[in-house]
Kinemage of the C-alpha trace (Angstrom):
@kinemage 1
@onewidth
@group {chain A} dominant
@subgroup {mainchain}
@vectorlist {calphas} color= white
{ca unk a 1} P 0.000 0.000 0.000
{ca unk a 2} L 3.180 2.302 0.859
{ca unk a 3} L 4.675 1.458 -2.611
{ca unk a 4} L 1.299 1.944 -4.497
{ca unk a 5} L 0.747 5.729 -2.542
{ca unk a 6} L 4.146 6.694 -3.130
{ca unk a 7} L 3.237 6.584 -6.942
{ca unk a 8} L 0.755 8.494 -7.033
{ca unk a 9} L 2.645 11.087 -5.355
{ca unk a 10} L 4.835 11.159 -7.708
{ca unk a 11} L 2.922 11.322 -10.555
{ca unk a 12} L 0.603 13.576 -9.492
{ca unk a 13} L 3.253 16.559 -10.405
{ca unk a 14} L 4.122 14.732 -13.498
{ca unk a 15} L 0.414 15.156 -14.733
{ca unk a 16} L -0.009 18.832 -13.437
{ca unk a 17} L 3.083 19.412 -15.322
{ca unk a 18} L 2.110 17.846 -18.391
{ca unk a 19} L -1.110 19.948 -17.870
{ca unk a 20} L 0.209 23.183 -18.016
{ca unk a 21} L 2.781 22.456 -20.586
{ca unk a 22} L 0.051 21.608 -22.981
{ca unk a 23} L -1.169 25.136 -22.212
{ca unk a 24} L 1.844 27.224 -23.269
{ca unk a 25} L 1.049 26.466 -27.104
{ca unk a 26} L -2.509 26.382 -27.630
{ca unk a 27} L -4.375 24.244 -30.553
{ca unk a 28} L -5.651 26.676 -33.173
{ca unk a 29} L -8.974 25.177 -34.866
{ca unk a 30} L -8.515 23.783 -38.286
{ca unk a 31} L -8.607 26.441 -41.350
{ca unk a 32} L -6.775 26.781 -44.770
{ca unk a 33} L -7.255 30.956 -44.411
{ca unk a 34} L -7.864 31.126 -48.146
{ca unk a 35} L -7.174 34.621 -49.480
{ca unk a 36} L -9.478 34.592 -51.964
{ca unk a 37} L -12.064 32.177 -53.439
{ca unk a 38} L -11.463 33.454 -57.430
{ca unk a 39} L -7.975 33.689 -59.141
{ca unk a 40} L -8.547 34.648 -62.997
{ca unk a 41} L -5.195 33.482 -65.508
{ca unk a 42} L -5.351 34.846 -68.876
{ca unk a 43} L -5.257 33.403 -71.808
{ca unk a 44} L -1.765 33.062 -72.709
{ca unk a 45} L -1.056 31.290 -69.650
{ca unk a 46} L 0.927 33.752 -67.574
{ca unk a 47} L 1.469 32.397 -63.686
{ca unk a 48} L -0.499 34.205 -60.708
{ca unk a 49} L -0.552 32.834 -56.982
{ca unk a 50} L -3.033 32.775 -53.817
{ca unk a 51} L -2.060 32.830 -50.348
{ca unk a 52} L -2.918 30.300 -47.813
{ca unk a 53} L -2.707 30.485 -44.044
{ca unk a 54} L -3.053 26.688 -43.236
{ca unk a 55} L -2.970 26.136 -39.245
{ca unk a 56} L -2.820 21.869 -40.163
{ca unk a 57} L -0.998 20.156 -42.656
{ca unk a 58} L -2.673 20.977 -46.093
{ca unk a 59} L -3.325 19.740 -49.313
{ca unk a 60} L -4.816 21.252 -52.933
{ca unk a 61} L -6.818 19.115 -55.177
{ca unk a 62} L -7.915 20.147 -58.560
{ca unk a 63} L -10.879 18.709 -60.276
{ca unk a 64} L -10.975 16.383 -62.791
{ca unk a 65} L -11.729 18.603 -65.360
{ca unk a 66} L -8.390 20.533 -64.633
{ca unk a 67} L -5.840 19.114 -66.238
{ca unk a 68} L -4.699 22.450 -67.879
{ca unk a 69} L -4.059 23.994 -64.866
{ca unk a 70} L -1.244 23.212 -62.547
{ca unk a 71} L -0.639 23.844 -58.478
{ca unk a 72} L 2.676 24.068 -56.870
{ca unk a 73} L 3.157 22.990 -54.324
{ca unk a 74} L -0.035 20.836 -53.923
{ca unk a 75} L 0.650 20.336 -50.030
{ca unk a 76} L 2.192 21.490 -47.273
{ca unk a 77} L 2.805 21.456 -43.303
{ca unk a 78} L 0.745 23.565 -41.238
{ca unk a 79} L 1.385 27.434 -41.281
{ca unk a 80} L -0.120 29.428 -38.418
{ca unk a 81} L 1.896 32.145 -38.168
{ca unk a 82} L 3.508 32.238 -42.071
{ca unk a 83} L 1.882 32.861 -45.647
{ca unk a 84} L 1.718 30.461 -47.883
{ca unk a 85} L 1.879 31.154 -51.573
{ca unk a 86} L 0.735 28.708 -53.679
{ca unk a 87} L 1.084 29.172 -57.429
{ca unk a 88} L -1.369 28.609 -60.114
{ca unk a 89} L 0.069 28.130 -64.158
{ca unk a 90} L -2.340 27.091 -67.160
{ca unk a 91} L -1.398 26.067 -70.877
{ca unk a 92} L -2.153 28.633 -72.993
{ca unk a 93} L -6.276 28.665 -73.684
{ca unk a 94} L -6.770 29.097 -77.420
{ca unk a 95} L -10.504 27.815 -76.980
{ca unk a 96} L -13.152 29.329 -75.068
{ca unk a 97} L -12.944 30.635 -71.385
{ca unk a 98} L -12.619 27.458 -68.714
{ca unk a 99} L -13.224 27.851 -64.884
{ca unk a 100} L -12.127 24.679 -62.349
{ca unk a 101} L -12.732 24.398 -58.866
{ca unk a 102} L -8.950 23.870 -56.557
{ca unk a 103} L -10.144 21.895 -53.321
{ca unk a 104} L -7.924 23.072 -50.175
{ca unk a 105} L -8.427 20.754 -47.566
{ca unk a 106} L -6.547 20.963 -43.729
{ca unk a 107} L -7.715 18.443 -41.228
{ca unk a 108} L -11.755 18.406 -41.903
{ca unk a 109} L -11.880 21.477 -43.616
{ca unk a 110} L -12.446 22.623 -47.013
{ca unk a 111} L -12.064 25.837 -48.664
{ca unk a 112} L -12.420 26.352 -52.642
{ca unk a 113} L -11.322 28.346 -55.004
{ca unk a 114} L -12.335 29.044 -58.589
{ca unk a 115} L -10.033 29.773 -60.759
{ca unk a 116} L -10.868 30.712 -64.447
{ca unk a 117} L -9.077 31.303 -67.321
{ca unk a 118} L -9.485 33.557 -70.347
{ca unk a 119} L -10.110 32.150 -73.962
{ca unk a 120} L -8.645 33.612 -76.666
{ca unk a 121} L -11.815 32.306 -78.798
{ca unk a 122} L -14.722 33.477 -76.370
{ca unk a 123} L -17.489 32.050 -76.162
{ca unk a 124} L -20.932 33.510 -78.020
{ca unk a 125} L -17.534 35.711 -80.345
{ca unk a 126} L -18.188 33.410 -83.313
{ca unk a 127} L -21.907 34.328 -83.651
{ca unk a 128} L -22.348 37.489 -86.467
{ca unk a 129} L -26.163 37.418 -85.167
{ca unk a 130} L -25.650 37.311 -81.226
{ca unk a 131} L -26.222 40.691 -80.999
{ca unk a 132} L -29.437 41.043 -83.584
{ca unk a 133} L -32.516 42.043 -81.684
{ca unk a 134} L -30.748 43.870 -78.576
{ca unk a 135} L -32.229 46.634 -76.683
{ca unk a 136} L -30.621 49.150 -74.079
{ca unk a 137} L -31.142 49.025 -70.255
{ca unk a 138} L -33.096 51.989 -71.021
{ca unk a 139} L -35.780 50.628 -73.180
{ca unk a 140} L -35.956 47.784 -71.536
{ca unk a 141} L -36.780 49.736 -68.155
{ca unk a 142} L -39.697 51.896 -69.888
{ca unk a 143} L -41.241 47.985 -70.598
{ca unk a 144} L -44.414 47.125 -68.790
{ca unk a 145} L -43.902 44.200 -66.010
{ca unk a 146} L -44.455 40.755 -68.224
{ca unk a 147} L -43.184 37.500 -68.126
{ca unk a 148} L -44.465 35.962 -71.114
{ca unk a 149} L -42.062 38.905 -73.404
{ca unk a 150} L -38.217 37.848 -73.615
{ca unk a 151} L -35.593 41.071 -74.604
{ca unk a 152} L -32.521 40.361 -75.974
{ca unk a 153} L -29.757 42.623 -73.812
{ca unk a 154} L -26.042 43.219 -73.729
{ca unk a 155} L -24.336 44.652 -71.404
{ca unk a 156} L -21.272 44.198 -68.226
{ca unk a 157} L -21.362 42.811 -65.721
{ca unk a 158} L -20.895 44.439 -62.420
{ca unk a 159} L -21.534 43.672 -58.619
{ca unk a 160} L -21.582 39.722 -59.053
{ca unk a 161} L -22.800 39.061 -55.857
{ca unk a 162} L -24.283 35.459 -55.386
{ca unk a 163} L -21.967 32.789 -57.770
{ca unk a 164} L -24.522 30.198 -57.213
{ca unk a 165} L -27.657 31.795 -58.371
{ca unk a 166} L -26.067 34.347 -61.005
{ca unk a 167} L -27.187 37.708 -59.604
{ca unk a 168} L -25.324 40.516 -60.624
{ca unk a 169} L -26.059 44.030 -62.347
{ca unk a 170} L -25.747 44.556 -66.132
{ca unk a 171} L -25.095 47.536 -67.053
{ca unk a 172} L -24.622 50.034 -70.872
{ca unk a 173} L -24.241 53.367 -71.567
{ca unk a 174} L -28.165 53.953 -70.756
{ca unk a 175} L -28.348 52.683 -67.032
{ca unk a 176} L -28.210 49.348 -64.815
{ca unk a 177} L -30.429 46.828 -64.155
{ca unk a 178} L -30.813 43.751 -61.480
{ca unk a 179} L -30.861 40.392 -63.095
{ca unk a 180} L -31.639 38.236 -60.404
{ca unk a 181} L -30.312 34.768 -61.677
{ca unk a 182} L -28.842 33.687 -64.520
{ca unk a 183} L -28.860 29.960 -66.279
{ca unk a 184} L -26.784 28.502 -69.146
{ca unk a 185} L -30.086 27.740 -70.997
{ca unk a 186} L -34.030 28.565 -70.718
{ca unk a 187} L -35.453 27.274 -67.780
{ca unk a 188} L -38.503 27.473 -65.835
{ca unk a 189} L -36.234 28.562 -62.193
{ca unk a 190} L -32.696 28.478 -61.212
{ca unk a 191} L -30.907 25.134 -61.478
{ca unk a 192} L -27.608 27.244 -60.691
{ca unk a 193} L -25.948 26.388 -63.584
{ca unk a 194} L -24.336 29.610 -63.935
{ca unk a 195} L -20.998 28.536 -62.531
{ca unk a 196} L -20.473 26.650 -65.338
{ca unk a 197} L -20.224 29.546 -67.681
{ca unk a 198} L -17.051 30.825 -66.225
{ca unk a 199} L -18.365 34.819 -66.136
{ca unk a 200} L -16.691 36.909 -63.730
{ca unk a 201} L -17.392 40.978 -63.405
{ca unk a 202} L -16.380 43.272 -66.355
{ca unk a 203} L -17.473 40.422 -68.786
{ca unk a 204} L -19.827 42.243 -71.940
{ca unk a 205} L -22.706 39.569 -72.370
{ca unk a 206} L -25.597 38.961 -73.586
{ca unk a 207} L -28.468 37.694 -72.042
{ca unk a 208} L -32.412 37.576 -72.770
{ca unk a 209} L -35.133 37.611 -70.094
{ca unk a 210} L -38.370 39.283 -69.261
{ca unk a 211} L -39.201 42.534 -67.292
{ca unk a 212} L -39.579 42.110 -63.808
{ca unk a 213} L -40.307 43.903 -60.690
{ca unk a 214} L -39.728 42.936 -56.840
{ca unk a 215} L -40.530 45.625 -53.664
{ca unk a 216} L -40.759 48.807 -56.532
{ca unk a 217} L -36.795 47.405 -57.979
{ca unk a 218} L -37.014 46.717 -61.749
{ca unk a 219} L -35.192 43.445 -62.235
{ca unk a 220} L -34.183 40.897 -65.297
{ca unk a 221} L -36.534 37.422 -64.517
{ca unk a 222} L -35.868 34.510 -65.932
{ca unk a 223} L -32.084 35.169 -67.841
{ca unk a 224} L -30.727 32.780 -69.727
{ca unk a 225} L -27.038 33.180 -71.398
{ca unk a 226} L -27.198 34.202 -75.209
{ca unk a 227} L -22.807 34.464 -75.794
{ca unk a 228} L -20.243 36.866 -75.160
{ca unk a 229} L -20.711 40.642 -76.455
{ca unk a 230} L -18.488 42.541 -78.467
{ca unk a 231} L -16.917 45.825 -76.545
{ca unk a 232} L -17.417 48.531 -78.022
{ca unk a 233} L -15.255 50.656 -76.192
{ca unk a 234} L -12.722 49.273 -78.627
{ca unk a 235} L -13.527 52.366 -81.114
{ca unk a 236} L -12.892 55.119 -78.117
{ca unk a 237} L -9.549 56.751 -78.910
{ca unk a 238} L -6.984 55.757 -75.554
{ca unk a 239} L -6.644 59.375 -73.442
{ca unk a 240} L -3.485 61.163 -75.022
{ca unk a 241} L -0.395 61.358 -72.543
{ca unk a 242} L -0.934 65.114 -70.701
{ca unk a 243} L -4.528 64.973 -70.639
{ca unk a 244} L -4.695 63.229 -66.963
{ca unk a 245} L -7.859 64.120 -64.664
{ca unk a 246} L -7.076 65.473 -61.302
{ca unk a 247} L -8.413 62.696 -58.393
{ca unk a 248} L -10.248 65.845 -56.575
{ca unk a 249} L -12.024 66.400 -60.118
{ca unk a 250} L -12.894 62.956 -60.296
{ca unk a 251} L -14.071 62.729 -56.437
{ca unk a 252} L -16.278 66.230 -57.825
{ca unk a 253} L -17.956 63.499 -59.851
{ca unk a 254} L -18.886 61.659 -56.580
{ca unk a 255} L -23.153 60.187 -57.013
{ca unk a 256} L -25.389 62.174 -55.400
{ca unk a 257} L -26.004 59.516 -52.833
{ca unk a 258} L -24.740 56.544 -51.286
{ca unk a 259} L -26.917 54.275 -53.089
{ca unk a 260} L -26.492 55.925 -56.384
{ca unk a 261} L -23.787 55.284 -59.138
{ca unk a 262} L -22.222 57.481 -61.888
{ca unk a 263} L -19.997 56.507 -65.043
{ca unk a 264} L -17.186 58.298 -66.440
{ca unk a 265} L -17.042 59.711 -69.796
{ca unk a 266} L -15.053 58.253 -72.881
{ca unk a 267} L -11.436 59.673 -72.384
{ca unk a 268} L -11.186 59.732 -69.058
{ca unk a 269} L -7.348 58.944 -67.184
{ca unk a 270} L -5.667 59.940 -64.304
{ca unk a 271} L -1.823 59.511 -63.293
{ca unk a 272} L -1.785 58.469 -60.053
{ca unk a 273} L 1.044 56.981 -57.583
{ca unk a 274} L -0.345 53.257 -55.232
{ca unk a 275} L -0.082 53.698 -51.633
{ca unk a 276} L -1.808 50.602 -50.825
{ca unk a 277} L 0.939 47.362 -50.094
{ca unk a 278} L 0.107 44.017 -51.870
{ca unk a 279} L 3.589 43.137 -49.798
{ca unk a 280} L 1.633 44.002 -46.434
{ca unk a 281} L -1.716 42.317 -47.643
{ca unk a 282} L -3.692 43.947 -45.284
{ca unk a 283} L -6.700 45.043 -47.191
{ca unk a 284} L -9.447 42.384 -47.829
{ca unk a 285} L -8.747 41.806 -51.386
{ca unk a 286} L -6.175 41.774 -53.569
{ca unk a 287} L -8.660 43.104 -56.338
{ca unk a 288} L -8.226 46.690 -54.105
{ca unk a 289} L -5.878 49.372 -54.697
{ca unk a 290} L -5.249 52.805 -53.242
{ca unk a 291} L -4.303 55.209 -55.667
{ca unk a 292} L -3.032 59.222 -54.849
{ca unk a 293} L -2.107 62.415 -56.658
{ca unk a 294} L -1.007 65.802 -55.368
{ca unk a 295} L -5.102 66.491 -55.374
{ca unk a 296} L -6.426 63.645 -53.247
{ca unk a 297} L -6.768 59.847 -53.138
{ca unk a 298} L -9.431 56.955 -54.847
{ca unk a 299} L -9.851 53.619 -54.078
{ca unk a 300} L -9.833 51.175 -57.373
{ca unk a 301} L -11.231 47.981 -57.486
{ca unk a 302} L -10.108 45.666 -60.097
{ca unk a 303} L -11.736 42.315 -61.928
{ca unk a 304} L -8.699 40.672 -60.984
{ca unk a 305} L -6.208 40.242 -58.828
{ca unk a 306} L -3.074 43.071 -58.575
{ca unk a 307} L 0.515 42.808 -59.037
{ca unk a 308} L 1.895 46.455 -58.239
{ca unk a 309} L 2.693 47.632 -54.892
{ca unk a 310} L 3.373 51.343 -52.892
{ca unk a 311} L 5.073 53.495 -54.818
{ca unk a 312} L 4.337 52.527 -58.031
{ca unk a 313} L 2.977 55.278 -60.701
{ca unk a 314} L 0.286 54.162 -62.794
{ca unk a 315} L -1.535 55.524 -65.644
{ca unk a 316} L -5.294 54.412 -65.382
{ca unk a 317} L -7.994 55.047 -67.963
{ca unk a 318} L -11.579 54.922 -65.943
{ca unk a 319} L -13.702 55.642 -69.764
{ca unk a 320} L -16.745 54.795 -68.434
{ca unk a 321} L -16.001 53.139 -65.639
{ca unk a 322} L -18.700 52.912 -62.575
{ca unk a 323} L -18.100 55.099 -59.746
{ca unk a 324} L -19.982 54.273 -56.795
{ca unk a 325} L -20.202 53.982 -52.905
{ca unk a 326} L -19.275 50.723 -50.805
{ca unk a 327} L -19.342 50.861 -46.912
{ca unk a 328} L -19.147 55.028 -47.366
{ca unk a 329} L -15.733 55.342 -49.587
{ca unk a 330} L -15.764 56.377 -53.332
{ca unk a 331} L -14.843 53.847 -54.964
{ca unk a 332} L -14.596 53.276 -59.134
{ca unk a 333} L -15.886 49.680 -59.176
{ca unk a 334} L -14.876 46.795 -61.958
{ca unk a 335} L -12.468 48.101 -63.266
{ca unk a 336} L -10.412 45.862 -66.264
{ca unk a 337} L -6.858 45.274 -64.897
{ca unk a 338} L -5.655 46.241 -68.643
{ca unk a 339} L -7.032 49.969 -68.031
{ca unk a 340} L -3.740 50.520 -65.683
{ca unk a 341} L -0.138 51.159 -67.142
{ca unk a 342} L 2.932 51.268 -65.178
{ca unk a 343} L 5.217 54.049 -65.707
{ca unk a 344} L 7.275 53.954 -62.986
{ca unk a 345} L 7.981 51.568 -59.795
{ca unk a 346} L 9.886 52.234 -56.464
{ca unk a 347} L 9.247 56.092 -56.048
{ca unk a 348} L 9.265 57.797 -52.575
{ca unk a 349} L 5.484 58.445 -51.165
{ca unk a 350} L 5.710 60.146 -48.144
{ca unk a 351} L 2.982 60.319 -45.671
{ca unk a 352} L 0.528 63.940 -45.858
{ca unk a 353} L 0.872 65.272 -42.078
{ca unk a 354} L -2.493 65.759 -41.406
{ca unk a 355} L -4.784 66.524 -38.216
{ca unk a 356} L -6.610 63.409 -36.088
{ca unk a 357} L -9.600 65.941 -36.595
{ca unk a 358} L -9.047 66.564 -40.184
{ca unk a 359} L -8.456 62.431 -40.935
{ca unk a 360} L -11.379 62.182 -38.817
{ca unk a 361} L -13.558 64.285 -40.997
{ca unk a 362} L -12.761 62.149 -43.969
{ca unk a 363} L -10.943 65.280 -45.516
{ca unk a 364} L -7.733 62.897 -46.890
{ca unk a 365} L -10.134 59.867 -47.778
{ca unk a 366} L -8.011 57.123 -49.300
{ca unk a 367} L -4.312 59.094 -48.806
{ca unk a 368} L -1.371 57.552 -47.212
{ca unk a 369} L -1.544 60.210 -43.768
{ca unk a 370} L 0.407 60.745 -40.813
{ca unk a 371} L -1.272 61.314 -37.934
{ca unk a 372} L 0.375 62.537 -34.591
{ca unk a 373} L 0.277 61.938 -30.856
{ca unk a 374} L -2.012 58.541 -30.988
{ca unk a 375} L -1.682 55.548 -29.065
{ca unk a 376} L -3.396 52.488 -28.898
{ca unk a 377} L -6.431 52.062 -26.256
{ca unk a 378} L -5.041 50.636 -23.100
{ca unk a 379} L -7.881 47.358 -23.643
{ca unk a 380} L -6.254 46.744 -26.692
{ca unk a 381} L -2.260 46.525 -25.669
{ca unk a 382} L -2.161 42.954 -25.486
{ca unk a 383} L -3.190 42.264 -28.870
{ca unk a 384} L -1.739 41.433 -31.906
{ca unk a 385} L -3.170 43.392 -34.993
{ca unk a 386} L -4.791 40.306 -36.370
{ca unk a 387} L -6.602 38.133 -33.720
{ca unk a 388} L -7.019 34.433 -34.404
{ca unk a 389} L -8.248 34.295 -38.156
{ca unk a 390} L -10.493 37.221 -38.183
{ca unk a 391} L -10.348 40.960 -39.749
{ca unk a 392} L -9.424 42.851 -37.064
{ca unk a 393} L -9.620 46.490 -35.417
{ca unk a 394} L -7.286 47.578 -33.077
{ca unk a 395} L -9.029 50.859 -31.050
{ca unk a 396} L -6.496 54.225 -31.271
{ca unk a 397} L -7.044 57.411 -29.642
{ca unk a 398} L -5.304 60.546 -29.868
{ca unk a 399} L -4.233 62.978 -26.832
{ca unk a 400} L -7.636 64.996 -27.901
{ca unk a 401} L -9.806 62.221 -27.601
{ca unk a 402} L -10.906 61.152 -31.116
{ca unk a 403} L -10.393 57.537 -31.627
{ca unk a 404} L -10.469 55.589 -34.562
{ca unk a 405} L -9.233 52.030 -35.777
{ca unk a 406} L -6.376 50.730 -37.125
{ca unk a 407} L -7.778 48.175 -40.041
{ca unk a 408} L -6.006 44.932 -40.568
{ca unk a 409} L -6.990 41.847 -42.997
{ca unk a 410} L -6.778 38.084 -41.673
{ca unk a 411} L -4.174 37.702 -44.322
{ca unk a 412} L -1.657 40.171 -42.982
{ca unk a 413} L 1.924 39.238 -43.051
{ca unk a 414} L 2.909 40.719 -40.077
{ca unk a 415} L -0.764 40.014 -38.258
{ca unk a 416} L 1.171 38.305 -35.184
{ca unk a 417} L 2.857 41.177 -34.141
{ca unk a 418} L 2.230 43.054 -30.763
{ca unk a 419} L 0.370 46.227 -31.466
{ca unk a 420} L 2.985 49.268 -30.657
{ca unk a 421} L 2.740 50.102 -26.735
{ca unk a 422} L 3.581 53.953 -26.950
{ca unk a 423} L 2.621 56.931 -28.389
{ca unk a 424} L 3.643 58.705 -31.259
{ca unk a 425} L 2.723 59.073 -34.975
{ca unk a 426} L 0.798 56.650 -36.809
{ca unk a 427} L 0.818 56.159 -40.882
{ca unk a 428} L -1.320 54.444 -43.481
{ca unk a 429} L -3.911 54.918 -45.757
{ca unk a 430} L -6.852 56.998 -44.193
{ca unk a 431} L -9.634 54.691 -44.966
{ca unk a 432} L -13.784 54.911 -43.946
{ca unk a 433} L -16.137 51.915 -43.709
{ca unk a 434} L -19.517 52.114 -42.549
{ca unk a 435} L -18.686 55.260 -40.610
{ca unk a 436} L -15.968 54.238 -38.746
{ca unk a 437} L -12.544 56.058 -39.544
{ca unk a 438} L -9.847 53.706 -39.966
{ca unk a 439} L -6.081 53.535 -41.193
{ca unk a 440} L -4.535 50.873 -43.578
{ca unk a 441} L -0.998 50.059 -42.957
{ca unk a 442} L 1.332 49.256 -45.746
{ca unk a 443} L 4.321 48.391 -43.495
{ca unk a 444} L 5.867 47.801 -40.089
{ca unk a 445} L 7.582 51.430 -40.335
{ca unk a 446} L 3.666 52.746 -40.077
{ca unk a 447} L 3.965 52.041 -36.809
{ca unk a 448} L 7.793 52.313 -35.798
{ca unk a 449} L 7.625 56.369 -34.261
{ca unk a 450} L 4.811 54.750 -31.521
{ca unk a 451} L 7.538 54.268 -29.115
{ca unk a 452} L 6.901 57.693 -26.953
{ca unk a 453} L 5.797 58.062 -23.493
{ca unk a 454} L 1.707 57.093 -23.316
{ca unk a 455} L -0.992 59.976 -22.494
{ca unk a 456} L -3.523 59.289 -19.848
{ca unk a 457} L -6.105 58.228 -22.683
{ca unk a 458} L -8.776 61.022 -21.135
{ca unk a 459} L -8.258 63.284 -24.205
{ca unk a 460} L -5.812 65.473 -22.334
{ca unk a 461} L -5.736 68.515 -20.374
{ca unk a 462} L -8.427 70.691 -21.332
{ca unk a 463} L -6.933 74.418 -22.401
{ca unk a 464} L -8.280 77.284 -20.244
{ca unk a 465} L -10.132 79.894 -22.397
C-alpha cells in the first residue's frame, strides 16, 4: 500500500506538469485561411498565386476537369503564423474561357477556389447574329412588367454578388439593371448552372429575359445566357499622354447619394502613384488598390487580382467606368486590370501630415496620412493586430480624444505582431467603412515612431479659455 501511494505522489506533479505544458502552445482550430475564393489566368497562360494560411498540414486538389491547370506545391505542413503562396500556371487557352474548382483541404476542412481562365476564342464571339434584336437598359426599363415577353440585352457585368444563383447588375451606356439569376439555358427557375459559364465581373454579355419587378426594384426574370458581347469601347480613342484628370475632379464626380452610381465619360485617365501594399496584404482583397495624386486619393477595385505595390505610378484610364459607394468610400468599381499602365515603380510616397480631426472628418479619404500623438487604447495593448483568423480592429485614440481604428486583414503578413505600446505618430492609408474612420498600414515602419511616453487616454488637459 506504501509502494502503491508513493506513486501516485509522484505522478501527481508529473500530470499537473504535463497539464500546463500543454497550455503554453494552444491548438488553433482547423482552417486553410484562403485569401481569396477566385484567381482569374489569362489566356496566354501567364502564372499568378493565392495565399494560404493553413494552421494543419494541407493539401490542394484540382478537379478532374483541370488538367490544364497546374498547383505548386499541392501540399504542405501547417502554417499558423507564415503565408503560404501557392502558385497557379495554365497552358495557354486558345478555346473558349474554362473555370475549375482547386479543393484546399486541412484536417476536416475545405475551402475552394475558382479559378478561371481567359479564352482567346470566347465564347458567343463566333456568332455574327448574337447581338441582332438587342435593346438598351433603357428601353428595356420603360417595358411594362411581363413574363411571357423575352428582350434580348447586352451589357457588363458588375456587382456579381451570389456565384450560385447568377445575380449581378448589367449595365450600358443607358443605365443598370438587377438580373436576379442567370442559367446557361431557358429554364422554368434556377438550377444554378451559372458557374459553369465561367463569367466573372467586367465580362460584356448577352443575355435575354423578361421585365420584372420585386418591392418597386425593376429586375431581369428569368435570364438565360445568349454568348459573349463585343466591346465597343474598342472604337474610343486611348486618353493622349498630358490629358490626366485630377483625383479631386474625379471625387467632384462623386453620385449624389450613397446608393447611387455614376460613369465616367469616354477619355477619361488619371496619373496616379499606389499607396496601398500588396507586400503588407492587409486590405481584404487583392482586387483593391489605393491610388493618390497631389489632389487627393481613390480607391480602385479591379476584376482581378493586382501585381503592383506602394510606390508605383500608374496611368489608369476609368472611360466609363462605374463610380460608386461601398461601406461610405468612393470607390470606381470593376475596373479591367488592362485599363492601368505602369510608368514607374519604387518612387518615394511620403505620408501627408495631417490633423486626427481633419483624418477624422474624412478630408484625406483614401491618402497615405500621418497622424500625430495617438496611441493604442489601453484594452487593446495585449493584442496582436490580427486576432485568431479574423479581420481585425485595433481601437487608437489621440491625446484629444478622437479615436479611430487601425484596419487589418486576416491575411496580414505581419498580423502576429504586438500592437505598438507607446505613443507617437501613426501612418497608413486613411480609410472609412460604414462610418468608422480607420487607417490601412502598408508596413511595419507605419507604426515604428509609436515608441513615446503614453498619455492618460482622457483626451488630455483641457486648455483654459
Amino acid at each position: 500500500m506504501k509502494i502503491k501511494n508513493l506513486f501516485y505522489a509522484l505522478m501527481v506533479p508529473f500530470a499537473f506538469m504535463a497539464f500546463w505544458a500543454c497550455q503554453d502552445e494552444p491548438v488553433l482550430p482547423p482552417a486553410v485561411n484562403l485569401a481569396e475564393d477566385q484567381a482569374t489566368i489569362n489566356a496566354g497562360g501567364e502564372e499568378t498565386s493565392v495565399l494560404i494560411k493553413p494552421t494543419r498540414d494541407w493539401t490542394a486538389t484540382v478537379a478532374e476537369d483541370g488538367k490544364w491547370l497546374t498547383v505548386t506545391p499541392s501540399s504542405g505542413t501547417a502554417s499558423s503564423e507564415a503565408v503560404v503562396e501557392v502558385k497557379l500556371s495554365a497552358e495557354p487557352n486558345e478555346g473558349e474561357k474554362r473555370s475549375v474548382e482547386v479543393t484546399f483541404t486541412a484536417g476536416n476542412i475545405n475551402e475552394v477556389l475558382t479559378v478561371t481562365q481567359e479564352g482567346s476564342g470566347g465564347q458567343g464571339g463566333d456568332d455574327p447574329d448574337i447581338e441582332e434584336g438587342v435593346i438598351t437598359i433603357a428601353e428595356f426599363l420603360s417595358k411594362p412588367v411581363d413574363n411571357t415577353v423575352y428582350y434580348k440585352l447586352k451589357g457588363t457585368m458588375n456587382d456579381l454578388f451570389d456565384t450560385e444563383y447568377g445575380n449581378f447588375h448589367l449595365v450600358d451606356a443607358t443605365g443598370d439593371v438587377l438580373v436576379y439569376g442567370l442559367t446557361a439555358e431557358k429554364q422554368s427557375s434556377n438550377d444554378k448552372s451559372f458557374s459553369t459559364l465561367g463569367l466573372q465581373e467586367g465580362d460584356v454579355i448577352v443575355i435575354e429575359g423578361y421585365r420584372d419587378e420585386h418591392n418597386g426594384e425593376a429586375q431581369v426574370g428569368g435570364a438565360y445566357y445568349i454568348g459573349k458581347g463585343s466591346n465597343e469601347g474598342g472604337d474610343t480613342p486611348d486618353p493622349e499622354p498630358g490629358d490626366y484628370v485630377s483625383i479631386a475632379d474625379i471625387r467632384a464626380m462623386a453620385p449624389a447619394t450613397q446608393k447611387d452610381s455614376v460613369w465616367m465619360d469616354d477619355g477619361v485617365a488619371i496619373k496616379a502613384f499606389v499607396v496601398s501594399s500588396i507586400e503588407a496584404n492587409t486590405l481584404t482583397s487583392k482586387k483593391n488598390v489605393y491610388v493618390q495624386d497631389e489632389t487627393g486619393g481613390l480607391q480602385i477595385r479591379f476584376t482581378s487580382d493586382v501585381t503592383w505595390n506602394f510606390g508605383d505610378e500608374l496611368s489608369i484610364d476609368i472611360s466609363g467606368a462605374k463610380m460608386k459607394y461601398f461601406g461610405g468610400a468612393l470607390q470606381i468599381d470593376s475596373l479591367s486590370n488592362s485599363k492601368a499602365e505602369v510608368l514607374s515603380t519604387g518612387n518615394t510616397v511620403e505620408a501627408k501630415q495631417v490633423s486626427v480631426a481633419d483624418f477624422m472628418e474624412g478630408k484625406y479619404e483614401s491618402q497615405y496620412v500621418a497622424l500625430p500623438d495617438v496611441q493604442v487604447v489601453e484594452a487593446d495593448l495585449g493584442k496582436t493586430f490580427v486576432m485568431g483568423s479574423s479581420h481585425t480592429s485595433i481601437n487608437v485614440e489621440d491625446i484629444t480624444g478622437h479615436s479611430f481604428v487601425i484596419f487589418s486583414s486576416k491575411y496580414t503578413v505581419f498580423g502576429t505582431e504586438k500592437v505598438p505600446q507607446g505613443a507617437g505618430t501613426l501612418k497608413g492609408v486613411s480609410m472609412v467603412y460604414n462610418g468608422t474612420m480607420q487607417i490601412g498600414l502598408t508596413s511595419k515602419d507605419d507604426y515604428a515612431g509609436m515608441t513615446g511616453a503614453r498619455f492618460d487616454g482622457q483626451g488630455g488637459d483641457t486648455p483654459d479659455p
